[in-house]
C-alpha positions as CSV (number, residue, x, y, z in Angstrom):
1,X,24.2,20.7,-27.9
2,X,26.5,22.3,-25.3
3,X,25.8,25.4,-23.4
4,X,27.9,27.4,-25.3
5,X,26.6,26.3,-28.8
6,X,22.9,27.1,-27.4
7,X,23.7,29.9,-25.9
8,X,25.3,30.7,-29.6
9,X,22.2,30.0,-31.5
10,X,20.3,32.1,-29.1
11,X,22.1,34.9,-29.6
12,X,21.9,34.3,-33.4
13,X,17.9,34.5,-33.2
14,X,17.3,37.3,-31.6
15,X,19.9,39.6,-33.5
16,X,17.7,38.1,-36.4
17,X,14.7,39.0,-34.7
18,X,16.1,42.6,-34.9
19,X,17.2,42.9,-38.0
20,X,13.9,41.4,-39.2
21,X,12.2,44.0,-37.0
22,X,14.5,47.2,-38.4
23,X,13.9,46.0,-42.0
24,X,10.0,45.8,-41.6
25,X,9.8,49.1,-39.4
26,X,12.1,50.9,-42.6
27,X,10.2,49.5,-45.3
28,X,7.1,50.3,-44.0
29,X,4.9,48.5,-41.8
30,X,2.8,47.0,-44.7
31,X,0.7,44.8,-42.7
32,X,-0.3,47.5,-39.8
33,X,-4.2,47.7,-42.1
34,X,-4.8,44.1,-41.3
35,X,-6.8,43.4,-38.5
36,X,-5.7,40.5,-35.6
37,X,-7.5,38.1,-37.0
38,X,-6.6,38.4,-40.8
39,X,-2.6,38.9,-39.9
40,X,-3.0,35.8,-38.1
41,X,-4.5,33.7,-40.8
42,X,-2.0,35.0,-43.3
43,X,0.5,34.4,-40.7
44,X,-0.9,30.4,-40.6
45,X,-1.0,30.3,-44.4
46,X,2.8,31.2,-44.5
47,X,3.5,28.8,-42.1
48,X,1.7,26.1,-43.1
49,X,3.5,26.8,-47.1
50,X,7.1,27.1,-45.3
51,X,6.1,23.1,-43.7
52,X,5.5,22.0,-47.5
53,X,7.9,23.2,-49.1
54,X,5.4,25.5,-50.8
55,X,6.9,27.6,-54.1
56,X,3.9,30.2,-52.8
57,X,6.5,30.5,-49.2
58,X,7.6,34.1,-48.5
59,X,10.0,34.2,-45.8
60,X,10.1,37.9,-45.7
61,X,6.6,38.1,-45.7
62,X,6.0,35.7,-42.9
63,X,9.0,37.8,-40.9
64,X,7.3,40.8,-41.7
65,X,4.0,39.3,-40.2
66,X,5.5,38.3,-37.4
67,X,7.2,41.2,-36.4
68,X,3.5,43.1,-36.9
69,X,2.0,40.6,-34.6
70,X,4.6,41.3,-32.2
71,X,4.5,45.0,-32.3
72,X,0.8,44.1,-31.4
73,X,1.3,42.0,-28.9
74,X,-0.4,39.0,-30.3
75,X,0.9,35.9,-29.5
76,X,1.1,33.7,-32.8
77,X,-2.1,31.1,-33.1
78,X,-0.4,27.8,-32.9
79,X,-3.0,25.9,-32.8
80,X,-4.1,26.3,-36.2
81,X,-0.8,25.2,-37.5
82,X,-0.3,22.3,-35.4
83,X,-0.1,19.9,-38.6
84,X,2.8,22.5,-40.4
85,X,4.3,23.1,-36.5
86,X,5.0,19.0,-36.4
87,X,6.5,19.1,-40.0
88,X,8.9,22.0,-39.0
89,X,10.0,20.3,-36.0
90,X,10.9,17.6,-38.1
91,X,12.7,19.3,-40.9
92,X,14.2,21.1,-38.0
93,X,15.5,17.7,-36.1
94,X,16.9,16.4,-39.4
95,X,18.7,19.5,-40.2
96,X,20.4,19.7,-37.0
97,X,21.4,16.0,-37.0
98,X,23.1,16.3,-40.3
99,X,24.8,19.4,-38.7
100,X,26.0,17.4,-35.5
101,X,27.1,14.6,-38.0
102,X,29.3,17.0,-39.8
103,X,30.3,18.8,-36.7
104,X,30.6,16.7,-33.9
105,X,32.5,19.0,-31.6
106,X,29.0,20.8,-31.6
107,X,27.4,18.3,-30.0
């Protein structure tokens, strides 16, 4: 990936990151009740649905959740996804290759 194309999906991310962060902040911050430790167990149970494919996967919920923990200030507890963390690197590494085989000019 060149420079430019990182510095792209960078850029990408964290305008995400904002919108996510508006759109949880307007509809209500519905997980500001739970404590750390249950928004962080929810948080893992997302994650760990999103690595298999899970019908049960809510990706606005787990946006939502992390934008709570990071209003918080609590960092997200990796270690208890390190199983789902190593099947979305994966997916991750697989999607990107098909997208550099499509696009080589990306690379």
């Amino acid at each position: 990936m060149t420079d430019q194309s990182r510095e792209a999906v960078e850029l990408l991310l964290k305008n995400r990151q904002s919108d996510n962060r508006q759109s949880y902040l307007v509809r209500g911050r519905r997980y500001e009740q739970l404590s750390a430790n249950d928004l962080c167990k929810l948080w893992a149970e997302q994650m760990n649905r999103w690595a298999d494919d899970s019908i049960a996967f809510d990706q606005r919920a787990l946006n939502d959740l992390r934008v709570e923990m990071g209003l918080r200030e609590i960092a997200p507890p990796l270690e208890q996804i390190a199983e789902a963390r190593q099947k979305i690197l994966a997916k991750s590494g697989k999607a990107l290759a098909t997208i550099f085989a499509d696009h080589p000019e990306t690379k």
